[in-house]
Structures are given as C-alpha cells and as structure tokens.
C-alpha positions in Angstrom: -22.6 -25.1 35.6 -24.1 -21.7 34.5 -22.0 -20.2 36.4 -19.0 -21.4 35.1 -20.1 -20.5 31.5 -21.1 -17.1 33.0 -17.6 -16.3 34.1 -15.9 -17.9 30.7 -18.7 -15.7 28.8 -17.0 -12.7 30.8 -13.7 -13.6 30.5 -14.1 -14.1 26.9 -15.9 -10.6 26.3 -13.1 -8.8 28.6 -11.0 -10.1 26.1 -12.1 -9.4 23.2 -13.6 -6.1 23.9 -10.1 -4.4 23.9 -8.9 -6.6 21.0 -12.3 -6.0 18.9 -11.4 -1.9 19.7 -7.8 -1.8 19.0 -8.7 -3.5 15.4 -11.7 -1.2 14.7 -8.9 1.7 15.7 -6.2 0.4 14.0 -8.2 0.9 11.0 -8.0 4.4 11.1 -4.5 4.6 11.5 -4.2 2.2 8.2 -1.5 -0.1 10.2 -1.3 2.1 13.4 1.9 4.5 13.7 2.4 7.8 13.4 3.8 10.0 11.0 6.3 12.6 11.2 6.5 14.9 7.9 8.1 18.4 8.3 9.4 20.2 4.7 12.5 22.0 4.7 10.6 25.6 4.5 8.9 24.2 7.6 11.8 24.4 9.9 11.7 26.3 12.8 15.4 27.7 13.4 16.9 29.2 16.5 20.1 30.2 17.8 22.0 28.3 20.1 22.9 30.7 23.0 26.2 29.2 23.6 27.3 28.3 20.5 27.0 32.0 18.5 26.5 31.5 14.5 24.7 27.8 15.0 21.3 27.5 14.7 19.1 24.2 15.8 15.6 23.1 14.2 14.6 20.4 16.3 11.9 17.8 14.7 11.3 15.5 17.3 11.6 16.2 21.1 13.3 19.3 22.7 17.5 18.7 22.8 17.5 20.7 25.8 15.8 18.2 27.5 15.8 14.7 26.4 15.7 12.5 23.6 15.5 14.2 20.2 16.0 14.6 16.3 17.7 18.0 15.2 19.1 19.7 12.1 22.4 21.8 12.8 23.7 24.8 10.6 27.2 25.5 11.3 29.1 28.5 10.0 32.0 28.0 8.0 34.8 27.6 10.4 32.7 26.8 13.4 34.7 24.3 15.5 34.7 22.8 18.8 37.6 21.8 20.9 37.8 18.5 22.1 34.6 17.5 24.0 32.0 14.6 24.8 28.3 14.6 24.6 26.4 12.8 27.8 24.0 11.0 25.4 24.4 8.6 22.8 24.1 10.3 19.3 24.2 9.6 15.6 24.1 12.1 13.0 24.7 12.4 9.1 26.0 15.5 7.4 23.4 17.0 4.9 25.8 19.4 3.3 29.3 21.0 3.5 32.2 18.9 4.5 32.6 18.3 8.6 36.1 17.1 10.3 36.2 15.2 12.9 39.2 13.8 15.1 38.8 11.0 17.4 41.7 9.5 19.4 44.3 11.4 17.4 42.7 10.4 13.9 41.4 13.1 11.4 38.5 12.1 9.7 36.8 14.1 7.1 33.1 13.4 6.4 31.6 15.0 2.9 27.7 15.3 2.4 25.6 11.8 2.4 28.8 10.3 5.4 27.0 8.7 9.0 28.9 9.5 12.0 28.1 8.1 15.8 29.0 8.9 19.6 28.3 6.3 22.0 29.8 6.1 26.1 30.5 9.7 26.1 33.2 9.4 23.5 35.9 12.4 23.0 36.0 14.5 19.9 36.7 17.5 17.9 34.2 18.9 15.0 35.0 21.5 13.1 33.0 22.3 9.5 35.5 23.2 7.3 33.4 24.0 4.0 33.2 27.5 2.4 29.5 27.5 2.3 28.7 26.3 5.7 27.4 22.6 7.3 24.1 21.4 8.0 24.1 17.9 9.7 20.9 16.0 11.2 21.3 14.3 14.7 19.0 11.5 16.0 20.3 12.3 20.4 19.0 9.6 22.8 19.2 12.0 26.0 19.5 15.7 26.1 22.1 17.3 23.9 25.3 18.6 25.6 28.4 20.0 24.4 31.0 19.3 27.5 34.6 20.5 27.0 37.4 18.2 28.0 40.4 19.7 30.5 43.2 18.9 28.0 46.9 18.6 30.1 49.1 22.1 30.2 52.2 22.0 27.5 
C-alpha cells in the first residue's frame, strides 16, 4: 500500500512540477507569446541582387531561405514578366498603386488592397505609381521569383 501511494505521490509531482513552472513562467511573459515591434526608421534595407532598384527589409525570418515577413520598395515602373513564386504568399500594398494580371485579367491594387499566391500561381506585377511601391509580404517558404517560358508568336 505505501508503495502505491509512493508512485501516485510521484506521478502527481512529475506532473505538476512542469505545470507549476510553466505558470510561474508564464507570468513573466504576461500571457506567454512574443512580440515583434520594428519602427519604420528601424528597417534594415538591402538591395536585391537580381532585381536592380528593389530593396527588401525583412522582419521576420530570412526570404532567402524560408518562411518570412518582408517589406518591398519598388521603383516606379519596376515590373516583372509573368512568373510564379514556389511558396505560398500574401501581401498588402503600403503605398503607390501595384498591377497585377492573373489569367489574362488586369487587376489594379491602390494602397490599403490584400493580394495572395497560393499552388505556384502565374502572374505579372508591375508598380505603376509615379512615386514608387512599397508592399509587405507574409512568404511561407523561401521567396522566389521564377519566370515562366511564354510560347513564341
């Protein structure tokens, strides 16, 4: 009989050790979590080698090499051919107007519009405002830019 109680007395204390921690630690965190606060002067802007005239300020992850959450600054002009992304993506433009064209449709996207990529979906972007584009993009898998072969006229 003591030792059955001896091994519930364990049992219980195994258990509740980790719990008894996790609430004394969640108490720090007020609600667990983390917090992710970067200010616009904050950004840390590069160029992107391939893409002359963009620059990239990631936030979250690297998007050379997985999952990530990036601002884009486009040049006026700046436009890509038709092309696919390997990872899913969704992104909303900041400022400047961006165009899109999706299975033959034009679609033009003003500051504060949502746009989304999912199963390697085929597009053009181009920004077509005076004053440039910024647009923020939440990428679930390293960020790619792969042209399509388009048929010979």
């Amino acid at each position: 009989m003591r030792k059955t109680i001896a091994v519930v007395a364990l049992g219980a204390a195994a258990f509740l050790v980790p719990v008894l921690a996790g609430a004394k630690d969640e108490g720090k965190h007020h609600g667990g979590g983390k917090a992710n606060l970067v200010a616009a002067g904050d950004l840390k802007w590069k160029e992107d080698a391939e893409h002359p005239g963009v620059q990239v300020a990631p936030v979250s992850g690297d998007p050379g090499k997985g999952a990530s959450k990036f601002f884009i600054k486009l040049p006026s002009g700046f436009s890509v051919p038709l092309h696919h992304h390997t990872a899913d993506h969704w992104g909303v433009v900041i400022s400047g107007t961006m165009a899109f064209n999706v299975d033959g449709q034009d679609q033009t996207l003003p500051a504060g519009s949502f746009f989304g990529y999912t199963g390697k979906k085929q597009h053009t972007t181009k920004c077509t405002d005076a004053a440039g584009c910024l647009i923020f993009i939440d990428s679930h898998g390293k960020w790619d830019v792969l042209p399509e072969k388009t048929a010979a006229k």
